[in-house]
N, CA, C and O atoms as CSV, one atom per row, in Angstrom:
chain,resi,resn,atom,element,x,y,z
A,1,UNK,N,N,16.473,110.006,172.976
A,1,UNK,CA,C,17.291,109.924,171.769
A,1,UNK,C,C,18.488,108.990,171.977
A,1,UNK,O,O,18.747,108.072,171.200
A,2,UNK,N,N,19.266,109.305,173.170
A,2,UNK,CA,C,20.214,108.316,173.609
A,2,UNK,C,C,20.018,107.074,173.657
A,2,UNK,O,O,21.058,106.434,173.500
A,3,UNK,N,N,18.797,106.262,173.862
A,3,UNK,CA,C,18.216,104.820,174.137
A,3,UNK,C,C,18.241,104.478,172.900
A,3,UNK,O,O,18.866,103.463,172.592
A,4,UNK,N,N,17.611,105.198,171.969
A,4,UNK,CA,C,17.604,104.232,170.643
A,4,UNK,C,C,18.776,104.407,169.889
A,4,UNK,O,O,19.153,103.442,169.223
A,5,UNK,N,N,19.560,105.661,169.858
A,5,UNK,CA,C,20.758,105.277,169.431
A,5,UNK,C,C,21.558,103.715,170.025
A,5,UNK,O,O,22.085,102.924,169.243
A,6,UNK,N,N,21.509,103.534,171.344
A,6,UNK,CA,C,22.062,102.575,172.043
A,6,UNK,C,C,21.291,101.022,171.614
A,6,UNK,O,O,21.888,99.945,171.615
A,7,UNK,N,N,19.957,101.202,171.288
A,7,UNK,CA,C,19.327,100.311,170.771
A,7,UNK,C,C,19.573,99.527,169.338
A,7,UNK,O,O,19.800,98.343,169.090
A,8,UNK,N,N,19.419,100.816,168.413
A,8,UNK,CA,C,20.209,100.715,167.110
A,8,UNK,C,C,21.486,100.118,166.948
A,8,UNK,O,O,21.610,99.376,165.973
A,9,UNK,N,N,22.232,100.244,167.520
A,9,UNK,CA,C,23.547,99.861,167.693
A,9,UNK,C,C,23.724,98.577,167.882
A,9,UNK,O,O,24.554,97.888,167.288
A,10,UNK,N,N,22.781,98.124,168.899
A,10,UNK,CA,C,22.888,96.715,169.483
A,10,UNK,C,C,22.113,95.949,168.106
A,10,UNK,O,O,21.899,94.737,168.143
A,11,UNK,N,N,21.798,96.619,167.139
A,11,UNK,CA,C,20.670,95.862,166.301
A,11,UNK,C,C,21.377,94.763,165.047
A,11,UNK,O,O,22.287,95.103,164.290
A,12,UNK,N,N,20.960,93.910,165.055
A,12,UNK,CA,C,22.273,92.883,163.523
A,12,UNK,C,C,21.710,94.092,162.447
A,12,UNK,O,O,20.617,94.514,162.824
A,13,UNK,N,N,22.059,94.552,161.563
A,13,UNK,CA,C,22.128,95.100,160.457
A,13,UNK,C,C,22.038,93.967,159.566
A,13,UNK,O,O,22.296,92.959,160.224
A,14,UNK,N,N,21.822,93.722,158.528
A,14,UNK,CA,C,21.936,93.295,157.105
A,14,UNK,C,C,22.712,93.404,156.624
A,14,UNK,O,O,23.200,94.507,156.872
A,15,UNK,N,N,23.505,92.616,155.656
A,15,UNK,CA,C,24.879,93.164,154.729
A,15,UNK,C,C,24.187,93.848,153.817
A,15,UNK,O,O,23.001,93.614,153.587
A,16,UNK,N,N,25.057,94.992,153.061
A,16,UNK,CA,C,24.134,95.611,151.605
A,16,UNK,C,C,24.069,94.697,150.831
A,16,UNK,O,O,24.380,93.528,151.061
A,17,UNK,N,N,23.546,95.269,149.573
A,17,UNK,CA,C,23.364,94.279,148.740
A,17,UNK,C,C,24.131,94.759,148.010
A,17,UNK,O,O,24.549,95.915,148.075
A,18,UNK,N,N,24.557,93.558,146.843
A,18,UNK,CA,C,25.449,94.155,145.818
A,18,UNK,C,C,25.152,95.625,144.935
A,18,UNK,O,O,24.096,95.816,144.333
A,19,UNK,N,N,26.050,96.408,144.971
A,19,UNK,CA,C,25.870,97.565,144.553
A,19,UNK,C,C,25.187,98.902,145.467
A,19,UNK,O,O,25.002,100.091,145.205
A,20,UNK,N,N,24.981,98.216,146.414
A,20,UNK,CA,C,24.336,99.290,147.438
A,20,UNK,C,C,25.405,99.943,148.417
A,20,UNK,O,O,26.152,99.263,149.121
A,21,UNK,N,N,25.400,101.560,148.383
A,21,UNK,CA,C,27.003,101.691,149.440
A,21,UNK,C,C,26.409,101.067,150.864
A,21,UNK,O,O,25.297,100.685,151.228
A,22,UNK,N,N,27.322,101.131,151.294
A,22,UNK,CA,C,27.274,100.527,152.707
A,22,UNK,C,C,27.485,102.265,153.995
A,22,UNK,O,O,28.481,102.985,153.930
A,23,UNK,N,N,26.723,102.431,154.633
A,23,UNK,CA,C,26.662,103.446,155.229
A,23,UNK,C,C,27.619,103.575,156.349
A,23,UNK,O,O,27.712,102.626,157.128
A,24,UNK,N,N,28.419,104.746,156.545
A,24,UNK,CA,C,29.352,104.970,157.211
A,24,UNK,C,C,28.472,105.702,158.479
A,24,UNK,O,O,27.964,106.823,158.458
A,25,UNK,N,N,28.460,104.919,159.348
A,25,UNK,CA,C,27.614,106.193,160.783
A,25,UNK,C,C,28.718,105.695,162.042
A,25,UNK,O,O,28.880,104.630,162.638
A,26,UNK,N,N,29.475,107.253,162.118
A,26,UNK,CA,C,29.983,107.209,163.462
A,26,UNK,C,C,29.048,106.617,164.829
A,26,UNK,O,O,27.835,106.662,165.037
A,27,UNK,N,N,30.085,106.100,165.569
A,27,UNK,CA,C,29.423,105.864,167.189
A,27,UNK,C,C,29.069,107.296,168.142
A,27,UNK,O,O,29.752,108.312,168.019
A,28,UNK,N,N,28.437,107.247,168.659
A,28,UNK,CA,C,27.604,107.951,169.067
A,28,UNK,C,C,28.046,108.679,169.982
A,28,UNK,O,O,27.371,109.503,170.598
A,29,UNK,N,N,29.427,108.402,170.185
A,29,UNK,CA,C,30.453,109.378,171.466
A,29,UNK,C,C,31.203,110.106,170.628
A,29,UNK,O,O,31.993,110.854,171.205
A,30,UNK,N,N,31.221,110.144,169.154
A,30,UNK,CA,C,31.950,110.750,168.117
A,30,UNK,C,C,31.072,111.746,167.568
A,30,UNK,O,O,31.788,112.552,166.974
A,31,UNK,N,N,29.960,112.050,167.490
A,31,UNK,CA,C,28.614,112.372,166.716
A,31,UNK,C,C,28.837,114.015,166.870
A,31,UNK,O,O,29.016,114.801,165.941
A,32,UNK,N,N,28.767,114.393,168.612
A,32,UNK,CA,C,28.851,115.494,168.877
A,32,UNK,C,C,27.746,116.040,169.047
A,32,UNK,O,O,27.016,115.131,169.442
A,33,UNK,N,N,26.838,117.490,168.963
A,33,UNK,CA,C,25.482,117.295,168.496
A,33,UNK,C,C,24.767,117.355,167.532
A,33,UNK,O,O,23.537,117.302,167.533
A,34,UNK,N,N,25.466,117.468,166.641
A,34,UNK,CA,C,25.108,116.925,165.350
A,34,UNK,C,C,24.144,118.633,164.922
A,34,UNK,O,O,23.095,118.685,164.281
A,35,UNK,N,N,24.616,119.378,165.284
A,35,UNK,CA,C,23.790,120.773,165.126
A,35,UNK,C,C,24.909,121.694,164.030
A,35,UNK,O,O,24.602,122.823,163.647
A,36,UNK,N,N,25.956,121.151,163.699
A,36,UNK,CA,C,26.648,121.385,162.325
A,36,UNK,C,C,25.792,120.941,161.014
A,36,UNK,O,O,25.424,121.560,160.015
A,37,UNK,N,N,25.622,119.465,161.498
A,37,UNK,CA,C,24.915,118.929,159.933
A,37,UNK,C,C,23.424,119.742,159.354
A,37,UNK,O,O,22.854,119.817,158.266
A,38,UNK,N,N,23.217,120.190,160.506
A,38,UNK,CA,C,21.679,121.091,160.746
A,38,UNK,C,C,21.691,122.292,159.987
A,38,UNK,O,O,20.822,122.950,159.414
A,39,UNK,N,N,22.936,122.394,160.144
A,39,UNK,CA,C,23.352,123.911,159.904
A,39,UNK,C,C,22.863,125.442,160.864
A,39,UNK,O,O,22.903,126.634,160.559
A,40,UNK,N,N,22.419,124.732,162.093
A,40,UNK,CA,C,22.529,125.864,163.123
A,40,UNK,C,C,23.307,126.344,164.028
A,40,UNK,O,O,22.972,127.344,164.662
């Protein structure tokens, strides 16, 4: 899971397009385990 986060990261993204939000995703030392958003 760690590799492709690290992969992803390194990846060019695309700008949005007009009218499209632009996605807010914390870095991956901020994330935590993400077992809140889960709700467990």
């Amino acid at each position: 899971m760690i590799e492709k986060l690290a992969i992803n990261k390194e990846r060019q993204w695309p700008e949005p397009k007009d009218g499209e939000p632009k996605l807010r995703i914390k870095d991956a030392g901020s994330a935590g385990s993400g077992s809140a958003r889960r709700g467990l």
